[in-house]
RODRENPA-411315 format. One record per residue: residue in one letter; x, y, z of N, C-alpha, C, O, CB in turn. Coordinates in pm, whole numbers. Glycine has a CB too. Example, Ala and Ser with C-alpha at 12.3 -4.5 7.8 and 13.67 -1.06 7.14 Angstrom:
2
<A, <1319, -569, 780>, <1230, -450, 780>, <1320, -330, 780>, <1424, -332, 846>, <1131, -447, 905>>
<S, <1285, -225, 708>, <1367, -106, 714>, <1290, 3, 787>, <1341, 114, 804>, <1408, -60, 572>>
***
This chain:
90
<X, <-1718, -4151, -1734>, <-1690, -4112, -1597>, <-1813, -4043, -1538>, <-1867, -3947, -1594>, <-1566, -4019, -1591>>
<X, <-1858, -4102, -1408>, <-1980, -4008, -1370>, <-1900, -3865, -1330>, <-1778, -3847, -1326>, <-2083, -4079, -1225>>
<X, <-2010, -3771, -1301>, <-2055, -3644, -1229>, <-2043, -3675, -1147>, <-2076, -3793, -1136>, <-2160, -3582, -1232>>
<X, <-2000, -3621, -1042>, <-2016, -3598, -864>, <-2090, -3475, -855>, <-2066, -3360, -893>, <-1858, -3575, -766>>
<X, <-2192, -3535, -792>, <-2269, -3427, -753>, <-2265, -3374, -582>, <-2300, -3449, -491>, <-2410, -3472, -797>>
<X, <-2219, -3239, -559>, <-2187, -3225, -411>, <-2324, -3259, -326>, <-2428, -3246, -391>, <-2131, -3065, -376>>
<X, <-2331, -3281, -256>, <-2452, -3280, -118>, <-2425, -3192, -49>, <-2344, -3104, -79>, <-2466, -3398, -15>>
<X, <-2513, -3202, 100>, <-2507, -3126, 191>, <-2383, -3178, 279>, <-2344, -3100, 365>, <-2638, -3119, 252>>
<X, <-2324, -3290, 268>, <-2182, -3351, 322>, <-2082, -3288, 300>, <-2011, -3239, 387>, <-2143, -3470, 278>>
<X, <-2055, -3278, 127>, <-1971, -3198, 82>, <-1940, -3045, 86>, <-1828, -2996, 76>, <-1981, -3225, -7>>
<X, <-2046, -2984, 99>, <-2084, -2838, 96>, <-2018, -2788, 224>, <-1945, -2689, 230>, <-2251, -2809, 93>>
<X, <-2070, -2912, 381>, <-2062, -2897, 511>, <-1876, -2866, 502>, <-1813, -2761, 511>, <-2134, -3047, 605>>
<X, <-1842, -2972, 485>, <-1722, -3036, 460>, <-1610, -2925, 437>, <-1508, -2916, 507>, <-1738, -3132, 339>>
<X, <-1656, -2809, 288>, <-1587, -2707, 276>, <-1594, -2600, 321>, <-1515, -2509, 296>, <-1577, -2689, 198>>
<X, <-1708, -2595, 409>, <-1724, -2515, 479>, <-1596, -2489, 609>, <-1528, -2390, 634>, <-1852, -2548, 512>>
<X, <-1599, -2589, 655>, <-1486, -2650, 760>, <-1362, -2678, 753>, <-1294, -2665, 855>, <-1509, -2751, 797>>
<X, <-1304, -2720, 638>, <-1200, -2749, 570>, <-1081, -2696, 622>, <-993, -2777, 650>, <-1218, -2717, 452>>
<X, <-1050, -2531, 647>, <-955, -2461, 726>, <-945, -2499, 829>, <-826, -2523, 852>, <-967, -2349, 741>>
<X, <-1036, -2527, 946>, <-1073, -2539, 1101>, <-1001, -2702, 1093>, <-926, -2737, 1184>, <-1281, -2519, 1154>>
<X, <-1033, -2799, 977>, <-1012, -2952, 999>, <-874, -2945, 958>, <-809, -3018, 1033>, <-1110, -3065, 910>>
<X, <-813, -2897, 885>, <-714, -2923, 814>, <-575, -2833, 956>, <-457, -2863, 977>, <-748, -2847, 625>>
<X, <-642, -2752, 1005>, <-591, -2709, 1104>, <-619, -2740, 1263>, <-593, -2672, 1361>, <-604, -2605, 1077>>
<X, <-660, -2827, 1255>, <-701, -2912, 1393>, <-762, -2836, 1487>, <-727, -2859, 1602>, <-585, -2974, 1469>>
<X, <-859, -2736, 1465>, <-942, -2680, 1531>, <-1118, -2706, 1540>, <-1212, -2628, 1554>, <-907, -2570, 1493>>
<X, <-1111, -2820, 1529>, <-1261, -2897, 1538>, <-1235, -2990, 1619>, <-1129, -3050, 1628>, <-1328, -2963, 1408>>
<X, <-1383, -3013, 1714>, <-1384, -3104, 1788>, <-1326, -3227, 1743>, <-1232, -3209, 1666>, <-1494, -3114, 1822>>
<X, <-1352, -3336, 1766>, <-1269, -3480, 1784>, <-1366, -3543, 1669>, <-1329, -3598, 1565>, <-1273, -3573, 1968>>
<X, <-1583, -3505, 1743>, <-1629, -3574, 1607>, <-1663, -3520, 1535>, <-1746, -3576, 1463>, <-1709, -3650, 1596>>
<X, <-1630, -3384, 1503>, <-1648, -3342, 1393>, <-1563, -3388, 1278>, <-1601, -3406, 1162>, <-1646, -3227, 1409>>
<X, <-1417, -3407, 1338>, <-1363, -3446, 1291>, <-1348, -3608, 1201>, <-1318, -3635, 1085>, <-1315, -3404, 1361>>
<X, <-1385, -3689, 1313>, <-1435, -3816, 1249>, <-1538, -3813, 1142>, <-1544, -3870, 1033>, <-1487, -3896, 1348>>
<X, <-1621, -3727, 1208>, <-1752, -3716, 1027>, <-1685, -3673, 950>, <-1698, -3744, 851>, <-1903, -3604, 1004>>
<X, <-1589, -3565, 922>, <-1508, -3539, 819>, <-1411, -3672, 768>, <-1413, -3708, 650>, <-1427, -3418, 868>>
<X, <-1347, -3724, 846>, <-1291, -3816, 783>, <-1377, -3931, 710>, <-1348, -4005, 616>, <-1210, -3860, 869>>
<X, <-1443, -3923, 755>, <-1527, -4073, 726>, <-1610, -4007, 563>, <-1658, -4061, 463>, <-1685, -4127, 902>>
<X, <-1593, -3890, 602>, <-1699, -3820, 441>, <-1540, -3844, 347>, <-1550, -3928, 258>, <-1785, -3558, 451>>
<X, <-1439, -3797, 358>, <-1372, -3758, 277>, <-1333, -3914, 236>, <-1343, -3924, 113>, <-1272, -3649, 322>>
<X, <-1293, -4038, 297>, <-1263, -4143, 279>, <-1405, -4159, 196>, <-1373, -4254, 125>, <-1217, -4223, 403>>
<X, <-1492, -4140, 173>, <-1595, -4209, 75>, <-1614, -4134, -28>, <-1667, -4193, -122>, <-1728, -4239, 128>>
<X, <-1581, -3982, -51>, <-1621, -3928, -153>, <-1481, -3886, -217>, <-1403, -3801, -174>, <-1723, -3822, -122>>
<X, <-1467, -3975, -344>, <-1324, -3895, -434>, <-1307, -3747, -430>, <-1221, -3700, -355>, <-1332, -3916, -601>>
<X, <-1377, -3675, -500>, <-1337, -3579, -530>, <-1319, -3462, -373>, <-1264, -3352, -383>, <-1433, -3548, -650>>
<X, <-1359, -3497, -282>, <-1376, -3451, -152>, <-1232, -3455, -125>, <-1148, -3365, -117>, <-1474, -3534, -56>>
<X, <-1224, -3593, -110>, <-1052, -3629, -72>, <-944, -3605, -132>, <-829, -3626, -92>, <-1019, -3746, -65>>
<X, <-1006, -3529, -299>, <-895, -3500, -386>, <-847, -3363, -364>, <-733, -3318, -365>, <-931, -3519, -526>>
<X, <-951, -3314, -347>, <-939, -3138, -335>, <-857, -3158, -195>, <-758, -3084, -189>, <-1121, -3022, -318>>
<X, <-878, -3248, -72>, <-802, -3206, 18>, <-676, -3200, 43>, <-619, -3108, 103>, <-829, -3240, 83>>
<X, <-615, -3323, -15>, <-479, -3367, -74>, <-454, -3261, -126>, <-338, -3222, -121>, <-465, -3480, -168>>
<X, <-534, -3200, -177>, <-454, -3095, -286>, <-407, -2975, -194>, <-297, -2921, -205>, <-566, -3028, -425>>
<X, <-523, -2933, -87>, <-512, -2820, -22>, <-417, -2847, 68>, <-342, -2753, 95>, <-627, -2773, 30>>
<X, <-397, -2965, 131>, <-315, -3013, 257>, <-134, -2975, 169>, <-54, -2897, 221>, <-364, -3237, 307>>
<X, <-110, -3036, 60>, <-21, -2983, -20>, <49, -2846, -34>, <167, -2818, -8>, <-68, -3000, -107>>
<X, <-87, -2739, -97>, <-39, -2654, -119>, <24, -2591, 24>, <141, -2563, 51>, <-126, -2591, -196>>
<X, <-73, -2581, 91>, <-46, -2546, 257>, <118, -2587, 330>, <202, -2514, 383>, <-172, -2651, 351>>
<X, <115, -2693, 312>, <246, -2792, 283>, <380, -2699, 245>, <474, -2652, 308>, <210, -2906, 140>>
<X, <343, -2701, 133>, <452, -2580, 25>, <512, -2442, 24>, <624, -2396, 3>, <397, -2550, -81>>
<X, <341, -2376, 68>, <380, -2241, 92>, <416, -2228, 283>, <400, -2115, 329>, <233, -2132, 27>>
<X, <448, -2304, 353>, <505, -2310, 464>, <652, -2326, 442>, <739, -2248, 482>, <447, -2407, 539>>
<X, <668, -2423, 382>, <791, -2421, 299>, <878, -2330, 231>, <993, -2306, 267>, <769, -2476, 224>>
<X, <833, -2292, 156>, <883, -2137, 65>, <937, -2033, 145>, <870, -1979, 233>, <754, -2053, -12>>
<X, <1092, -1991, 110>, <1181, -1894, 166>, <1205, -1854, 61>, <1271, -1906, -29>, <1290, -1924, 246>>
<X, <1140, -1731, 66>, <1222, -1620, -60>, <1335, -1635, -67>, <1373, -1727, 5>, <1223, -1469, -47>>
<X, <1442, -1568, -144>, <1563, -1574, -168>, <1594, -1471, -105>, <1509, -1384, -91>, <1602, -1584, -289>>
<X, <1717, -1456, -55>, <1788, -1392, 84>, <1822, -1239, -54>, <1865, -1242, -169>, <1985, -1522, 187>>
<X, <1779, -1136, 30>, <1806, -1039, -41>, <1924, -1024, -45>, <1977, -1100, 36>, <1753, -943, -15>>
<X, <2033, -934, -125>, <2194, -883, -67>, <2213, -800, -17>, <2129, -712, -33>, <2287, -858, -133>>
<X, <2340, -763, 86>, <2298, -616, 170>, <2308, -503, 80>, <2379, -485, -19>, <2400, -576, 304>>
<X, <2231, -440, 130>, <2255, -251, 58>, <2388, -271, 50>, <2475, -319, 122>, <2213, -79, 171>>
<X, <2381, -212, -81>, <2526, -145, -154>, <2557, -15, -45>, <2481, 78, -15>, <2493, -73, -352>>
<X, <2693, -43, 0>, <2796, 20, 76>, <2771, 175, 19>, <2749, 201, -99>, <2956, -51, 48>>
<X, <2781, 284, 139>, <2784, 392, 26>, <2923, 440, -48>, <2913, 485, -163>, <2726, 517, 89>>
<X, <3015, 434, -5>, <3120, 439, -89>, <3130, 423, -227>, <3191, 493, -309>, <3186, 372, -50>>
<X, <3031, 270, -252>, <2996, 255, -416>, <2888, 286, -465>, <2866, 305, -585>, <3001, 137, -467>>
<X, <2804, 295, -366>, <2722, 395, -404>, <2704, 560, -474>, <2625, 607, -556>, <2690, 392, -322>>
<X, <2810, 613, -401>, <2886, 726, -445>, <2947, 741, -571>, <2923, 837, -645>, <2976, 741, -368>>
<X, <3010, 666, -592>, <3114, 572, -689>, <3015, 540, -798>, <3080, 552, -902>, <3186, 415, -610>>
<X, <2881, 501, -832>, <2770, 474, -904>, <2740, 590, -983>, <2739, 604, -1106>, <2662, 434, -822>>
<X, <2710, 683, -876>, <2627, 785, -883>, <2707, 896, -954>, <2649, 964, -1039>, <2575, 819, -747>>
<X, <2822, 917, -927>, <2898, 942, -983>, <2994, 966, -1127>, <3078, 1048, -1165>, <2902, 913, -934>>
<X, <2923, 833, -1183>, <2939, 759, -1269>, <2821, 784, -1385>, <2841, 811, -1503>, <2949, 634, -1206>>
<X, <2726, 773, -1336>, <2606, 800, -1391>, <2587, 946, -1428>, <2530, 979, -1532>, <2506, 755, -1304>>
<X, <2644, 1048, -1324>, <2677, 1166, -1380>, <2733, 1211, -1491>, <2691, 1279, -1585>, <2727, 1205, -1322>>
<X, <2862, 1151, -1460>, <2982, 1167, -1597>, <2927, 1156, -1697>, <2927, 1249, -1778>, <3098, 1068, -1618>>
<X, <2849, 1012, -1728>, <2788, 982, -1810>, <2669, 1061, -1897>, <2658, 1104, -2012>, <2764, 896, -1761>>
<X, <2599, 1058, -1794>, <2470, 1187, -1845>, <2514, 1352, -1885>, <2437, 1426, -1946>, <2356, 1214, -1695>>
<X, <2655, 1392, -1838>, <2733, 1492, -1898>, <2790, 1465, -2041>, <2810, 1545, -2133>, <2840, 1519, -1811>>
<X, <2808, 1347, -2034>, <2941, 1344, -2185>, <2774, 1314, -2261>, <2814, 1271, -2369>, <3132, 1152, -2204>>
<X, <2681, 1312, -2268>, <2573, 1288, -2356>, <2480, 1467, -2397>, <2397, 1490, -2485>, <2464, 1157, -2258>>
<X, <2536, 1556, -2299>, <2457, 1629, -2337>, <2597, 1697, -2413>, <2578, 1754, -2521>, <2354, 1699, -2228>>
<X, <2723, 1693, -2363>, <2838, 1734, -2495>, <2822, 1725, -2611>, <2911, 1757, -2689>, <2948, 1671, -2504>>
***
């Protein structure tokens, strides 16, 4: 398998990568980017990859916390934990 060796294409390329991937580059900047990434594998691999992760973590919803414990059982806990820490020093 060869080496890929980056150039000044590639280097440019990641430089930009946020701005392209987020559609904040002109029109041909954009086309030189595409046209680099369609010819160089590993260019186009890393982007896939980044376009992905980006993808994913947009995606991702923590899990819904539960509401605070009521104080009533809270009370009721605490309470509890008392008793407890009493009958231990008995």
């Amino acid at each position: 398998m060869a080496t890929h060796r980056h150039d000044e294409n590639c280097q440019r390329m990641f430089a930009l990568l946020s701005e392209y991937l987020d559609l904040e580059l002109p029109a041909e900047t954009c086309q030189e980017m595409d046209a680099h990434i369609a010819g160089c594998g590993p260019c186009a691999a890393f982007t896939a990859s980044l376009r992905k992760t980006i993808e994913l973590c947009r995606e991702y919803r923590p899990q819904e916390l539960p509401d605070p414990i009521a104080r009533d059982a809270r009370q009721k806990l605490l309470e509890a934990y008392q008793k407890m820490l009493a009958g231990r020093r008995s």
